[in-house]
DSSP file (Angstrom, degrees, kcal/mol; ACC not computed):
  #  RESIDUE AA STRUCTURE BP1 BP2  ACC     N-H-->O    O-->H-N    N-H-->O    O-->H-N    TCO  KAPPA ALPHA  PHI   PSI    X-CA   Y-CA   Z-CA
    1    1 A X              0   0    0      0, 0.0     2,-0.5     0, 0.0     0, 0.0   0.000 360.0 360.0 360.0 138.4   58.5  -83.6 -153.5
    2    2 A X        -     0   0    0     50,-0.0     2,-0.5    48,-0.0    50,-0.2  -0.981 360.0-162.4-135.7 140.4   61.1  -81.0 -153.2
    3    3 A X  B     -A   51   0A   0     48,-2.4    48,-1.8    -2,-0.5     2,-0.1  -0.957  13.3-138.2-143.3 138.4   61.3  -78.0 -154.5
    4    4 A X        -     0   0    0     -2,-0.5     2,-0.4    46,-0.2    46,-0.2  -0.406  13.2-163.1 -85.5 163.4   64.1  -75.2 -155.1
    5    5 A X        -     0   0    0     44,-0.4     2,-0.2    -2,-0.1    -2,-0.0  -0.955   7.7-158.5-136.2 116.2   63.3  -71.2 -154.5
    6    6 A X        -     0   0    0     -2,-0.4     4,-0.3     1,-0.1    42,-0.2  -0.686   3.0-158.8 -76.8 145.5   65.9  -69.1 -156.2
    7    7 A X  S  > S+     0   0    0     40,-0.9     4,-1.4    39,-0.4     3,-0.2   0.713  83.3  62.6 -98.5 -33.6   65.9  -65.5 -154.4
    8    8 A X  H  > S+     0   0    0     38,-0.4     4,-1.8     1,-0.2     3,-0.2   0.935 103.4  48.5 -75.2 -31.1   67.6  -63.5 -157.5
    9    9 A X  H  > S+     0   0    0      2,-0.2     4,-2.3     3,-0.2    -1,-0.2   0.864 110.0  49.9 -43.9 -37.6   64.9  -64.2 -159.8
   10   10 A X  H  > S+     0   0    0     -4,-0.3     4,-2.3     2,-0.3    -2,-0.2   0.854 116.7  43.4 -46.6 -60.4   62.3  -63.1 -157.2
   11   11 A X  H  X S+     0   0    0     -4,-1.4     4,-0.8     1,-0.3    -1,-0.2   0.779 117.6  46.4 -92.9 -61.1   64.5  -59.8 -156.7
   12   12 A X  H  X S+     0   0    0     -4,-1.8     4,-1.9    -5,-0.2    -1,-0.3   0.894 112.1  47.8 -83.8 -49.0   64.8  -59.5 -160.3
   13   13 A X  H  X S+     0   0    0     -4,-2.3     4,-1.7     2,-0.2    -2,-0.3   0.994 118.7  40.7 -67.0 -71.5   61.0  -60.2 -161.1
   14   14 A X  H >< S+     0   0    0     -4,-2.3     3,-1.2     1,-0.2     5,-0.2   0.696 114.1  57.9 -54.3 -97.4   59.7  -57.6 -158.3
   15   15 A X  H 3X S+     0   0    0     -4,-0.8     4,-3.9     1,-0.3    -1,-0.2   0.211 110.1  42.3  33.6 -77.3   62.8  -55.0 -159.6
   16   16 A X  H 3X S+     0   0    0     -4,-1.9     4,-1.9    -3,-0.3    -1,-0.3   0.944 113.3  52.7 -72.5 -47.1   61.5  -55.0 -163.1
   17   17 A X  H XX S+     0   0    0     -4,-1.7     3,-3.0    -3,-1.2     4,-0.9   0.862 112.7  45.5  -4.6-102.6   57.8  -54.7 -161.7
   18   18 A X  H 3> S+     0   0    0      1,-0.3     4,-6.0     2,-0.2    -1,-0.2   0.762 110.2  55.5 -14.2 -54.1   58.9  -51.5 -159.6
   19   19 A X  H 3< S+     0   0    0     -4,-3.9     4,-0.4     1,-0.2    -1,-0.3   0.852 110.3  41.5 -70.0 -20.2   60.7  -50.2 -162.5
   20   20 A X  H << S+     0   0    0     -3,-3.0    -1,-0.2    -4,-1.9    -2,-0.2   0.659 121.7  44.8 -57.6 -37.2   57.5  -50.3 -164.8
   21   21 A X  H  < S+     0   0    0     -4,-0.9    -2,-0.2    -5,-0.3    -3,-0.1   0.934 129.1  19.9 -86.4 -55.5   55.4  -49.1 -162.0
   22   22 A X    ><  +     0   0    0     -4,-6.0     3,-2.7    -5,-0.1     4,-0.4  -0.365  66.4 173.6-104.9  48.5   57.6  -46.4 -160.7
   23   23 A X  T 3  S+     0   0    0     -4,-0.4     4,-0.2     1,-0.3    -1,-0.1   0.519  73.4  69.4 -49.8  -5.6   60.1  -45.3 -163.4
   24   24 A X  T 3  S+     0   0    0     -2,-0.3    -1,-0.3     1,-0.2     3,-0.3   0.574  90.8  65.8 -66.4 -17.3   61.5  -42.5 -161.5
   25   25 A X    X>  +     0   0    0     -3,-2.7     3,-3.7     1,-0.2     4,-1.4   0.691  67.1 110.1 -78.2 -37.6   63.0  -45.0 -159.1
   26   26 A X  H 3> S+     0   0    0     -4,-0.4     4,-1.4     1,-0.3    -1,-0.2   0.500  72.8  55.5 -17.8 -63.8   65.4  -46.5 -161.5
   27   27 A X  H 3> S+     0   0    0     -3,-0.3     4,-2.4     1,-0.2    -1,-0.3   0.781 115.0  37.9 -71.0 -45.2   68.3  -45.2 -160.1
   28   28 A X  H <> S+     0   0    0     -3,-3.7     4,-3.7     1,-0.2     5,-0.3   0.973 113.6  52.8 -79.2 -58.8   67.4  -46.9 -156.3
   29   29 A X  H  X S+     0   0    0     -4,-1.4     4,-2.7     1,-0.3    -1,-0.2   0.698 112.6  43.8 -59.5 -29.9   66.0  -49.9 -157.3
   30   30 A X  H  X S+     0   0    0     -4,-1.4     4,-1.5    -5,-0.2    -1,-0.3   0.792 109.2  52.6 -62.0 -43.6   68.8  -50.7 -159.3
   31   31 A X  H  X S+     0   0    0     -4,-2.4     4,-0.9    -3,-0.3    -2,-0.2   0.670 117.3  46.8 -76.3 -17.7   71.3  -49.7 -156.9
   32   32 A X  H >X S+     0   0    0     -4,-3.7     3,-1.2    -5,-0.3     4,-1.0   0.788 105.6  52.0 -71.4 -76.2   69.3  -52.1 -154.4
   33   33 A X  H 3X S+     0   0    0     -4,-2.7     4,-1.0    -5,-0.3    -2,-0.2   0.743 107.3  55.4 -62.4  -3.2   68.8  -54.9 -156.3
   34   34 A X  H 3X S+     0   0    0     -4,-1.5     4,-3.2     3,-0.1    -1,-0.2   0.932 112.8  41.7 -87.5 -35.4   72.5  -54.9 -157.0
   35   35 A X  H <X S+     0   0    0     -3,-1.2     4,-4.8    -4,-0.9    -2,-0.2   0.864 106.8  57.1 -28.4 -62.5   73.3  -54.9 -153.4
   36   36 A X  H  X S+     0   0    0     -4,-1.0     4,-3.9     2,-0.2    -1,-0.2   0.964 109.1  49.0 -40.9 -69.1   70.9  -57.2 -152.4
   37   37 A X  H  X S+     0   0    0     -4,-1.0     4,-1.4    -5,-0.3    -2,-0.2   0.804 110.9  52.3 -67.0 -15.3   72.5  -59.9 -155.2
   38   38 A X  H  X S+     0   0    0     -4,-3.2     4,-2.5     2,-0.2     3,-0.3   0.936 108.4  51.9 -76.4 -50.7   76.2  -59.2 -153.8
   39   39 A X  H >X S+     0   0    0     -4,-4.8     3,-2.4    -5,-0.2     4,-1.3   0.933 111.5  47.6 -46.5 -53.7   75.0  -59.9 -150.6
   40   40 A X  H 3X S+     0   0    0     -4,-3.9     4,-1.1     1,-0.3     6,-0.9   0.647 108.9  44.0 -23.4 -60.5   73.7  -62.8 -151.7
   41   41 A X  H 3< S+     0   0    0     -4,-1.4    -1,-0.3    -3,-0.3     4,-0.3   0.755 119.4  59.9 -69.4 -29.9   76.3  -64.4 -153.6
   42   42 A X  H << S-     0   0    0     -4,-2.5     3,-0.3    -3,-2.4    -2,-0.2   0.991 128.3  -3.9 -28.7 -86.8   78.2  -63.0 -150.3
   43   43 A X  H  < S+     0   0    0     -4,-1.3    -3,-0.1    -5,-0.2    -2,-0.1   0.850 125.1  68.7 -98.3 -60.1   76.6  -64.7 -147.3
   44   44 A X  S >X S-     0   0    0     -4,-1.1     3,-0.9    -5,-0.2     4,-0.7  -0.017  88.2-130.5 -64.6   1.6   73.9  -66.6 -148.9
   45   45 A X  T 34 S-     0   0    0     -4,-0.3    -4,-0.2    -3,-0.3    -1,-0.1   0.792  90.4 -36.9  48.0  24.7   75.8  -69.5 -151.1
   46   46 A X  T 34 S-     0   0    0     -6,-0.9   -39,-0.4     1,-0.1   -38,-0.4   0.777  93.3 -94.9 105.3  25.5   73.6  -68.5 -154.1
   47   47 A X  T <4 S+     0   0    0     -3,-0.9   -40,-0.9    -7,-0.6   -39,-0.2   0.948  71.8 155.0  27.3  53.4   70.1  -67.6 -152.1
   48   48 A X     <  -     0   0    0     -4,-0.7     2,-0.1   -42,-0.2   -42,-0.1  -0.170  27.4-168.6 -73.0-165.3   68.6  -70.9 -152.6
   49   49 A X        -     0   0    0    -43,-0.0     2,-1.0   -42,-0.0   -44,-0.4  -0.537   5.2-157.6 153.5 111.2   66.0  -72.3 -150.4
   50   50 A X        -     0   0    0    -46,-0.2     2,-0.2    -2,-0.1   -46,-0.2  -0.740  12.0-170.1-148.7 117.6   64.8  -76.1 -150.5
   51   51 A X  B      A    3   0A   0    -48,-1.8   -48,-2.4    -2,-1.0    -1,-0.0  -0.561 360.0 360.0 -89.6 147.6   61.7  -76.9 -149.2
   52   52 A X              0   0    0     -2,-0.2    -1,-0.1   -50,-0.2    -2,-0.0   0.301 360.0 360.0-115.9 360.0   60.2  -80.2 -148.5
Protein backbone atom coordinates (compact mmCIF):
# COMPACT_ATOMS: atom_id res chain seq x y z
CA UNK A 1 0.00 0.00 0.00
CA UNK A 2 1.47 3.41 -0.71
CA UNK A 3 0.57 6.35 0.37
CA UNK A 4 1.18 10.15 -0.66
CA UNK A 5 1.93 13.07 2.23
CA UNK A 6 1.40 16.45 0.79
CA UNK A 7 3.46 19.01 3.11
CA UNK A 8 1.32 22.36 1.99
CA UNK A 9 -1.83 21.03 3.36
CA UNK A 10 -0.09 20.13 6.63
CA UNK A 11 1.39 23.84 6.70
CA UNK A 12 -1.82 25.11 5.72
CA UNK A 13 -3.91 22.95 8.33
CA UNK A 14 -1.46 23.92 11.40
CA UNK A 15 -1.35 27.85 9.87
CA UNK A 16 -5.10 28.11 10.14
CA UNK A 17 -4.95 26.35 13.67
CA UNK A 18 -2.27 29.00 14.89
CA UNK A 19 -4.27 31.63 13.46
CA UNK A 20 -7.50 30.68 15.44
CA UNK A 21 -5.45 30.09 18.50
CA UNK A 22 -3.26 33.06 18.41
CA UNK A 23 -4.79 35.77 16.23
CA UNK A 24 -2.27 38.35 17.03
CA UNK A 25 0.16 36.32 15.08
CA UNK A 26 -1.48 36.75 11.74
CA UNK A 27 0.97 38.80 10.29
CA UNK A 28 4.04 36.06 11.02
CA UNK A 29 2.34 33.08 10.39
CA UNK A 30 1.27 34.18 7.24
CA UNK A 31 4.45 35.62 6.21
CA UNK A 32 5.88 31.97 7.20
CA UNK A 33 3.73 29.90 5.74
CA UNK A 34 4.25 31.72 2.57
CA UNK A 35 7.83 31.23 2.64
CA UNK A 36 7.79 27.93 3.71
CA UNK A 37 5.46 27.12 0.36
CA UNK A 38 8.00 29.06 -1.98
CA UNK A 39 10.57 27.09 -0.62
CA UNK A 40 8.82 24.29 -1.32
CA UNK A 41 7.70 24.63 -4.71
CA UNK A 42 11.56 25.84 -4.85
CA UNK A 43 13.67 22.96 -3.71
CA UNK A 44 11.08 20.48 -2.79
CA UNK A 45 9.36 19.37 -6.36
CA UNK A 46 5.87 20.00 -4.73
CA UNK A 47 6.71 18.64 -0.95
CA UNK A 48 5.44 15.26 -1.49
CA UNK A 49 6.51 12.28 0.36
CA UNK A 50 5.66 8.53 -0.58
CA UNK A 51 5.79 6.15 1.85
CA UNK A 52 5.60 2.47 1.55
Amino acid sequence: MNLTLSIAPLVSLLAGILILVVPRLLNYIVAIYLIVIGLLGLFGGGGQFHLK
